[in-house]
C-alpha positions as CSV (number, residue, x, y, z in Angstrom):
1,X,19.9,0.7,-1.3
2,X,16.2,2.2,-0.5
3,X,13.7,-0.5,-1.7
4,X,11.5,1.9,-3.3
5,X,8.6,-0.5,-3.7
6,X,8.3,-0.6,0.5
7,X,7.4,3.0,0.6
8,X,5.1,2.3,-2.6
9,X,2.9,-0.5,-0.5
10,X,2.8,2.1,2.3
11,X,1.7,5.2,0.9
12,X,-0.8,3.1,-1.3
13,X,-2.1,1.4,1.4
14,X,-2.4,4.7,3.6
15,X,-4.4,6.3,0.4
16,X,-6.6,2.7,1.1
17,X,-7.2,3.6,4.3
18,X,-8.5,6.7,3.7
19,X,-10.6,5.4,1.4
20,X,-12.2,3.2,3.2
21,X,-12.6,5.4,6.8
22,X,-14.6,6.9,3.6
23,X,-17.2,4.1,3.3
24,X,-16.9,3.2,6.8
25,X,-18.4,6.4,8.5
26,X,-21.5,5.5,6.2
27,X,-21.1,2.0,6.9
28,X,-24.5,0.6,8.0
29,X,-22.9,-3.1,8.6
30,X,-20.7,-2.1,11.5
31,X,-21.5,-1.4,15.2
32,X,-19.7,1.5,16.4
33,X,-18.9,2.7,12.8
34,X,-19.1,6.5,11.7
35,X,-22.6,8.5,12.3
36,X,-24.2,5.2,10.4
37,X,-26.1,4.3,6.8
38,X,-28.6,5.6,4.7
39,X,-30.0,2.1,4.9
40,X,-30.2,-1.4,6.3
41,X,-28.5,-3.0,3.5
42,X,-26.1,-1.0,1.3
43,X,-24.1,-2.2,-1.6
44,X,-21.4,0.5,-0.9
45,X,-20.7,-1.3,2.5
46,X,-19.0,-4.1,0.4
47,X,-16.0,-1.8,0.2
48,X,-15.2,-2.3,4.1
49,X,-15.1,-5.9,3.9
50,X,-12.8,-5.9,0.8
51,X,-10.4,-3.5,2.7
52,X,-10.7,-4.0,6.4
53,X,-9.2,-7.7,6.3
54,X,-6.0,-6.4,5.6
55,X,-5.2,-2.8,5.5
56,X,-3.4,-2.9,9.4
57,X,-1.5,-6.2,9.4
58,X,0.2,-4.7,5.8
59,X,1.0,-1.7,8.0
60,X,2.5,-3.6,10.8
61,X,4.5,-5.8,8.3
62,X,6.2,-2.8,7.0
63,X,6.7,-1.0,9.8
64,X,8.8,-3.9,11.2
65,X,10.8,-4.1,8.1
66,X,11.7,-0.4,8.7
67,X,12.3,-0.8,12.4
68,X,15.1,-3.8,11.2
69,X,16.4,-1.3,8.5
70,X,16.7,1.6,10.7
71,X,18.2,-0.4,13.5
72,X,21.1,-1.4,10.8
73,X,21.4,2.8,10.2
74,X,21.2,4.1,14.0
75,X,22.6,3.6,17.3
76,X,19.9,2.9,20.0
77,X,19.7,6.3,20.9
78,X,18.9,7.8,17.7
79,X,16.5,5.0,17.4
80,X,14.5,5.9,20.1
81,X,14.4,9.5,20.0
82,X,13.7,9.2,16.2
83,X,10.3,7.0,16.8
84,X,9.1,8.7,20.1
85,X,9.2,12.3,18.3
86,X,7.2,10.7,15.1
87,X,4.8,8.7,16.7
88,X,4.8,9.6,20.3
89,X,4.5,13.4,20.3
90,X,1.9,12.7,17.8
91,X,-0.4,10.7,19.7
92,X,0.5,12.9,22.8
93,X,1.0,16.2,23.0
94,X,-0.6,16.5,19.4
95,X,-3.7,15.4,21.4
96,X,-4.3,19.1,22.9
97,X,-3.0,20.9,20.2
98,X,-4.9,19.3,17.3
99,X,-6.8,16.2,17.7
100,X,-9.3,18.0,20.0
101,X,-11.1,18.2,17.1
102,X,-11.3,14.7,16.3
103,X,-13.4,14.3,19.7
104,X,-15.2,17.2,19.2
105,X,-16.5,16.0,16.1
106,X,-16.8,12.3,17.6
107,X,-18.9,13.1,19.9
108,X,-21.1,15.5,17.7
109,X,-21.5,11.8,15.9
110,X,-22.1,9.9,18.5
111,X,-24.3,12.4,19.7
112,X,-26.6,12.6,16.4
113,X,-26.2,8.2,16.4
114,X,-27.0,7.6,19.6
115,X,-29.8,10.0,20.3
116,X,-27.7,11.7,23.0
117,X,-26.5,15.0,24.3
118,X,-22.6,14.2,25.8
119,X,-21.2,16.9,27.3
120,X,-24.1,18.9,28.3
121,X,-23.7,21.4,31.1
122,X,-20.0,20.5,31.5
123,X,-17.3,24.0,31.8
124,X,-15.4,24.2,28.9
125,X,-12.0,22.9,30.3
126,X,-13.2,19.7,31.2
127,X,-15.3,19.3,27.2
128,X,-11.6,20.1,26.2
129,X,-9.7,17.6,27.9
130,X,-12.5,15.0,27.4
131,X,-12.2,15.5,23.5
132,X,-8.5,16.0,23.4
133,X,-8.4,12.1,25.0
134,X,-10.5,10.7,22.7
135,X,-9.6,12.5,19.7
136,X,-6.7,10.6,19.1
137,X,-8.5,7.0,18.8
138,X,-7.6,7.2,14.8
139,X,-4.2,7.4,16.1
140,X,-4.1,3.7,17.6
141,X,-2.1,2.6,15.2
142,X,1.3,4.9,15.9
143,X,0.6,4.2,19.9
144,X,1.0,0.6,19.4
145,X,3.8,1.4,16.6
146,X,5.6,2.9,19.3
147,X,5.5,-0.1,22.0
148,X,6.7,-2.2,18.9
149,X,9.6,-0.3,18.4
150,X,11.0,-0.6,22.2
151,X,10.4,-3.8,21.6
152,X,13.1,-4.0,19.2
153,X,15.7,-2.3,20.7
154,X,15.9,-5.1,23.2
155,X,16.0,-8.2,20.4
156,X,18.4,-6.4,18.7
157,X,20.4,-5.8,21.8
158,X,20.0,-9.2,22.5
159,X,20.9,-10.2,18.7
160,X,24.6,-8.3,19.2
161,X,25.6,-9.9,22.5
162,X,24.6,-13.4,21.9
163,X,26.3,-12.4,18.4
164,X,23.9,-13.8,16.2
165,X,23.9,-12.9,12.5
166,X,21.3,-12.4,10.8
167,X,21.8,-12.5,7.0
168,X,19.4,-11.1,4.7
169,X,20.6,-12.8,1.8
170,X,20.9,-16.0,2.8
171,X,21.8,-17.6,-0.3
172,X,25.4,-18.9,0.6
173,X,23.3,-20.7,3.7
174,X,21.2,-22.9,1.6
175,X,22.4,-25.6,-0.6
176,X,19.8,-26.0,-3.2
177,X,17.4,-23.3,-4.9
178,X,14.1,-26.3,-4.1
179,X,15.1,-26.4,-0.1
180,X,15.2,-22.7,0.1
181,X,11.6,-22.4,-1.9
182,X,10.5,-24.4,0.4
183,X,11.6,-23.5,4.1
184,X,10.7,-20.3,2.6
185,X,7.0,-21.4,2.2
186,X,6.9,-22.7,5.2
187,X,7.5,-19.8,7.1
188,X,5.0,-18.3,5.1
189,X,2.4,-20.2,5.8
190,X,3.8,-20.1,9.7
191,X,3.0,-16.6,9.4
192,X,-0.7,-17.5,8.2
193,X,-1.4,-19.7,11.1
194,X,0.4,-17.1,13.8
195,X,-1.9,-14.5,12.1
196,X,-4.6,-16.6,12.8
197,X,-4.2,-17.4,16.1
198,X,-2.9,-14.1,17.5
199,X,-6.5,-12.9,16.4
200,X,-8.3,-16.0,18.6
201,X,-7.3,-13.1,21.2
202,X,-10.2,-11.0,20.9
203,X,-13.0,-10.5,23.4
204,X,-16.6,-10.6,22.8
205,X,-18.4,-7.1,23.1
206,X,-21.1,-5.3,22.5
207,X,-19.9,-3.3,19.5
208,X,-19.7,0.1,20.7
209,X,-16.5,1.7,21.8
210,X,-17.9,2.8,25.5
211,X,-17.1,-1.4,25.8
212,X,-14.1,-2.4,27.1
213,X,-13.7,-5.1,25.0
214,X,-15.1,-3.6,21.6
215,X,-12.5,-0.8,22.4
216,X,-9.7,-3.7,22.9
217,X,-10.5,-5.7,19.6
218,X,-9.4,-2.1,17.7
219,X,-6.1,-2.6,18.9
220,X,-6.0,-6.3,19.0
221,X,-2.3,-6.7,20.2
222,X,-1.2,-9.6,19.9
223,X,-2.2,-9.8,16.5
224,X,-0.6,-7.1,15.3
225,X,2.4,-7.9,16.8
226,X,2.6,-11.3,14.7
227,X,2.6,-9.2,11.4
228,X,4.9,-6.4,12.9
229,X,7.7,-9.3,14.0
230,X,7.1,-11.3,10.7
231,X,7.8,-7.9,9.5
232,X,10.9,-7.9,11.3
233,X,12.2,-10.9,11.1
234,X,11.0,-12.8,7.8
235,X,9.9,-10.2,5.3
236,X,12.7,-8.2,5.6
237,X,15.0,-10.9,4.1
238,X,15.6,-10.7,0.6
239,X,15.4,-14.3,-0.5
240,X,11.8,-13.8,1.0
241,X,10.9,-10.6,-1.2
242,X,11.7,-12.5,-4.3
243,X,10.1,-15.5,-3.2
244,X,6.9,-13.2,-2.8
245,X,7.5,-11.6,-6.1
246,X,8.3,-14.8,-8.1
247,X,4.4,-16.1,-7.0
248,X,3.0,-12.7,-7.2
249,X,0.9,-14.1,-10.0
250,X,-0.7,-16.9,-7.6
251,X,-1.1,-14.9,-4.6
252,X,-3.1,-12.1,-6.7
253,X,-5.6,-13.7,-8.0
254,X,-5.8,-16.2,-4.9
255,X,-6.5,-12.8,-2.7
256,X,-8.9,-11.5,-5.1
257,X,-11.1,-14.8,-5.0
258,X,-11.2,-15.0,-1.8
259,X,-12.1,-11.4,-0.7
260,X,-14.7,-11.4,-2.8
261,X,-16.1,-15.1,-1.5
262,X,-15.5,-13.6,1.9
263,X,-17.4,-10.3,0.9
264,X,-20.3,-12.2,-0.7
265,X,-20.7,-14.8,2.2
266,X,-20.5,-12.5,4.8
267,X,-22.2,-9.8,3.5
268,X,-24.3,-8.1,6.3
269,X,-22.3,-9.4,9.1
270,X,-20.0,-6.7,11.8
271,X,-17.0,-6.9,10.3
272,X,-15.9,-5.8,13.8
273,X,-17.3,-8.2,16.0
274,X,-15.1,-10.8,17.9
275,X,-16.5,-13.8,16.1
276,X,-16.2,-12.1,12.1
277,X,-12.4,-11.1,13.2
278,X,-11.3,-15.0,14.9
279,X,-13.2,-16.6,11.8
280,X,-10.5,-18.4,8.9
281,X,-12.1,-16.4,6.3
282,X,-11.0,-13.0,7.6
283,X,-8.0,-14.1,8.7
284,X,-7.0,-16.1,5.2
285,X,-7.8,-13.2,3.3
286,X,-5.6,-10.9,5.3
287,X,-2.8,-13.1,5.2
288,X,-3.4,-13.8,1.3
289,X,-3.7,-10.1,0.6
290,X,-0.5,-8.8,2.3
291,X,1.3,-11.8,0.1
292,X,0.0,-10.4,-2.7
293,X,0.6,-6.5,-2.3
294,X,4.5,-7.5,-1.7
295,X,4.5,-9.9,-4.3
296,X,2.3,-7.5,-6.8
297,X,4.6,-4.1,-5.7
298,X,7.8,-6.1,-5.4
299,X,7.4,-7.3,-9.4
300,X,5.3,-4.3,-10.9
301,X,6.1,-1.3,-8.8
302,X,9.6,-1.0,-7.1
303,X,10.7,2.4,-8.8
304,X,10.3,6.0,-7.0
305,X,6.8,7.5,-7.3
306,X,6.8,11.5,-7.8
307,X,3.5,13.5,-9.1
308,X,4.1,17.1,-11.1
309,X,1.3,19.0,-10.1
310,X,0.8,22.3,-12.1
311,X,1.0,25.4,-10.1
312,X,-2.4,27.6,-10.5
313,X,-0.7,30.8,-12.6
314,X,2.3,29.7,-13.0
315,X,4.3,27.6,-15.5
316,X,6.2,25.6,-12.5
317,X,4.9,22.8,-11.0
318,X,5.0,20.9,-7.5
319,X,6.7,17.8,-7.5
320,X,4.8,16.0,-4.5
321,X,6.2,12.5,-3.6
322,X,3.3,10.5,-1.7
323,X,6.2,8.4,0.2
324,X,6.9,11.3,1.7
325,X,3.6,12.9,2.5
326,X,1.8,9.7,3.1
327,X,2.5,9.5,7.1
328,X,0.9,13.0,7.9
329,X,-2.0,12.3,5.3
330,X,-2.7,9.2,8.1
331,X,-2.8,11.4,11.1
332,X,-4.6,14.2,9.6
333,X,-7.3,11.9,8.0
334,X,-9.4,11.6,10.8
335,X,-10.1,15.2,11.5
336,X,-11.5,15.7,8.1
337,X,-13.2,12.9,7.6
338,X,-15.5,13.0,10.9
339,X,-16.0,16.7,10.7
340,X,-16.9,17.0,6.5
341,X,-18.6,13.6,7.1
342,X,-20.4,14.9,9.9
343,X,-21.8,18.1,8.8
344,X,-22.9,16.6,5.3
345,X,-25.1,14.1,6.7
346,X,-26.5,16.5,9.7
347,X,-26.3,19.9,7.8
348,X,-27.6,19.2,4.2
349,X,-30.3,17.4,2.6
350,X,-28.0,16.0,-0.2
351,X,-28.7,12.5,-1.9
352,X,-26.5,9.8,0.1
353,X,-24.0,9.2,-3.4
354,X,-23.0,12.9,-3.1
355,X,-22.5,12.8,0.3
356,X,-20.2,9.9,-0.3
357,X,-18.9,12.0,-3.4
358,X,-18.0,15.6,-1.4
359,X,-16.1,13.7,1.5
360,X,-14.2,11.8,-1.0
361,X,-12.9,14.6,-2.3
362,X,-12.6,16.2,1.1
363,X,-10.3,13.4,2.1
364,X,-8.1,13.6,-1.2
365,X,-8.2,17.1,-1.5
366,X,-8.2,19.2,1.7
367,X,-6.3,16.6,4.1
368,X,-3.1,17.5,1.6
369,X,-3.6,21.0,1.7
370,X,-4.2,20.4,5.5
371,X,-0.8,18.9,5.6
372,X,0.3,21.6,3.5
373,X,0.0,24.5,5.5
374,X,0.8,22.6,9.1
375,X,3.8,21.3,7.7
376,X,5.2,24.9,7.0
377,X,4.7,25.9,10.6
378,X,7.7,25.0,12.8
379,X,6.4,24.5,16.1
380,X,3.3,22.7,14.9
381,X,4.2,20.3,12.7
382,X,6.3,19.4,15.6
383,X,3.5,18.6,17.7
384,X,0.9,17.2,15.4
385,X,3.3,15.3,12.7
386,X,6.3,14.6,14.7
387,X,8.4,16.2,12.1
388,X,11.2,18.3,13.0
């Protein structure tokens, strides 16, 4: 049976994401951000620290929950061809064809930023290759995504030969209801402390992403890799869900508390930098948040979501489900965002609230109808969404 409230905490949290790229090419708190703030100190920049925390890891969760459920569904094979043409060809070959424009408008950015002029006198064919390579730095998370998944085939490979079992409902296991609450929180709280050390990784930069380093902490490997196998292996047993969902009401309001303490107290800080990412703060509310979003969605919201949207003219209406649109919303996000965001702050002399305003709406309204029209297009949604 499809646990409907999975696909609920990731479409909502891809929507999150786009919300806050929003904020965050304004942001005036983060080296290396967008095109940079109005200000020194802005209020709106309180949204990044709220969302940044914990957005990813929740990502990396689920997506090793549906590497485990997928690996129950396919052969190896399947498995692998499956992933590489949805995430792969994507942050490949959808490069050239699309995400050019993602480096063309990044460097337009970092152009108007940095007081520079990148890519001056160079022939066209090397500007092109040059923005088709770093067009797809929005698309980090699918390229690790990808080395994740190899990375299962081999544990489960390994799982089948050694024939170990590995039961999801591990009810009959256990012999009381109290032991099984609390191995259960223990391995939560293992997860916690892995989270926290797998991001004592990070390197110390300078903040931009011409740094080695800065450009390492983005992907932060070994800390995603935590959530993605906790993913895997702990959250995708079902004694674990309804652990979650029985102290959703703790874990909510514990998260809340403590993203805003972190928010208040750190207020003005790079949320980017090496010592802001190792700190307990950050890493507490991360691990507190994803708790609560399973424990919230597991209890409130595990149902199919479907939207009836009215056609204009007509008495039909589209019935768009977000589970389903959600993962080409992600990969087209960054293209609109950096180009809207970018000519609104060079190209007009609007207030900085309407600026914020317009490329909301940009991101809610013509990333769909982006996805729209490439998705109808056999060839290309091929190349820049991976679908078939």
């Amino acid at each position: 049976m499809r646990l409907h409230y999975i696909d609920n905490i990731r479409w909502v949290t891809i929507l999150l994401v786009m919300l806050f790229h929003v904020f965050y090419y304004y942001c005036a708190c983060c080296a290396g951000s967008g095109i940079g703030g109005f200000s020194d100190c802005q209020p709106q920049d309180a949204v990044v620290y709220l969302l940044y925390p914990w957005l990813m890891p929740l990502l990396f969760v689920v997506a090793g929950m549906s590497a485990r459920y997928a690996l129950g569904k396919y052969d190896y094979r399947t498995f692998f061809r499956n992933r590489t043409r949805k995430l792969l060809v994507p942050a490949t070959i959808g490069l050239f064809v699309f995400q050019w424009l993602s480096g063309y408008a990044g460097m337009l950015t970092m152009n108007y930023h940095y007081h520079a002029d990148m890519g001056a006198g160079q022939p066209w064919w090397v500007m092109y290759i040059m923005f088709a390579l770093t067009g797809g730095g929005g698309l980090w998370f699918i390229q690790l995504l990808w080395l994740f998944s190899l990375l299962t085939i081999p544990l489960h490979w390994v799982e089948r030969k050694l024939h170990i079992t590995y039961p999801q409902e591990p009810s009959e296991h256990t012999s009381h209801p109290v032991c099984r609450d609390v191995l259960i929180g223990l391995l939560i709280v293992f997860f916690g402390v892995m989270l926290y050390l797998g991001d004592q990784t990070v390197m110390d930069g300078n903040g931009t992403m011409q740094d080695p380093a800065s450009l390492a902490n983005v992907y932060r490997p070994l800390y995603y890799i935590v959530a993605y196998l906790f993913g895997y292996y702990v959250f995708v047993r079902k004694d674990v869900q309804e652990w979650l969902s029985r102290y959703g009401l703790l874990t909510i309001p514990a998260a809340l508390a403590c993203g805003i303490w972190l928010t208040v107290t750190t207020f003005g800080q790079d949320a980017y930098s090496a010592a802001y990412l190792r700190s307990v703060g950050n890493n507490l509310y991360a691990w507190l948040a994803i708790l609560a979003m399973f424990g919230g969605f597991k209890r409130w919201l595990d149902r199919p979501v479907a939207w009836s949207i009215p056609c204009i003219g007509k008495r039909e209406t589209w019935a768009v489900v977000p589970a389903k649109i959600s993962y080409g919303l992600y990969i087209l996000q960054f293209v609109v965002c950096m180009s809207v965001g970018y000519v609104l702050r060079v190209h007009t002399m609007l207030p900085p609230w309407a600026m914020y305003v317009l490329l909301f709406v940009a991101m809610f309204a013509l990333t769909p109808a982006l996805y729209a029209v490439i998705h109808r297009i056999p060839v290309l949604r091929w190349c820049v969404l991976g679908e078939k």
